[in-house]
N, C-alpha and C positions, 0 to 999 in steps of 0.2 A: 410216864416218862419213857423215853424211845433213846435207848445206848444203841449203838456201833461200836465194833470191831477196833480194839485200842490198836495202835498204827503205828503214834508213835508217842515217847519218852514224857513228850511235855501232855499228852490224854492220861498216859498211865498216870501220870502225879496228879489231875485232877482225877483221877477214878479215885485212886488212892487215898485223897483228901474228903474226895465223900462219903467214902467206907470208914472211914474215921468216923463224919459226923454222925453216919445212922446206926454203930455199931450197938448202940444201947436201944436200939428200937425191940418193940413188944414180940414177942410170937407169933408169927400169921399177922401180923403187919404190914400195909403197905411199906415200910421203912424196911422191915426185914426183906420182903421180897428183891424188893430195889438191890439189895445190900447183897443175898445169894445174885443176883444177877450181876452183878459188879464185880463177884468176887469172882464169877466162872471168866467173866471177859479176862478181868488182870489174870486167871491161871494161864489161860489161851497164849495172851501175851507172851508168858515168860519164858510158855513153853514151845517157843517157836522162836523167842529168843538164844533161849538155850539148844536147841534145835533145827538151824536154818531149812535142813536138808528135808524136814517134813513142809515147809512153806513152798520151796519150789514144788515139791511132788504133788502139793495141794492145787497149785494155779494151772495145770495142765490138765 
């Protein structure tokens, strides 16, 4: 499964919602993988939320 760059509010809550359902997933699981992967986008996210002034300096 192929994620993009959460954008906006309404992706974060479906990321959100699937880190929910895979969070009991195995060790070196496809579900765990998924799940670090989801979980670096929603950091990404927040942290550009909380941070606008790294977003613009990023797109130049």
């Amino acid at each position: 499964m192929e994620h993009k760059p959460i954008t906006t509010q309404d992706k974060y809550d479906k990321v959100a919602a699937r880190i929910e359902q895979l969070k009991d997933g195995e060790a070196g699981s496809e579900e765990a993988e998924e799940m670090k992967l989801l979980t670096k986008l929603i950091v990404e996210y927040e942290s550009k939320r909380q941070h606008p002034e790294q977003r613009n300096s990023e797109d130049t």
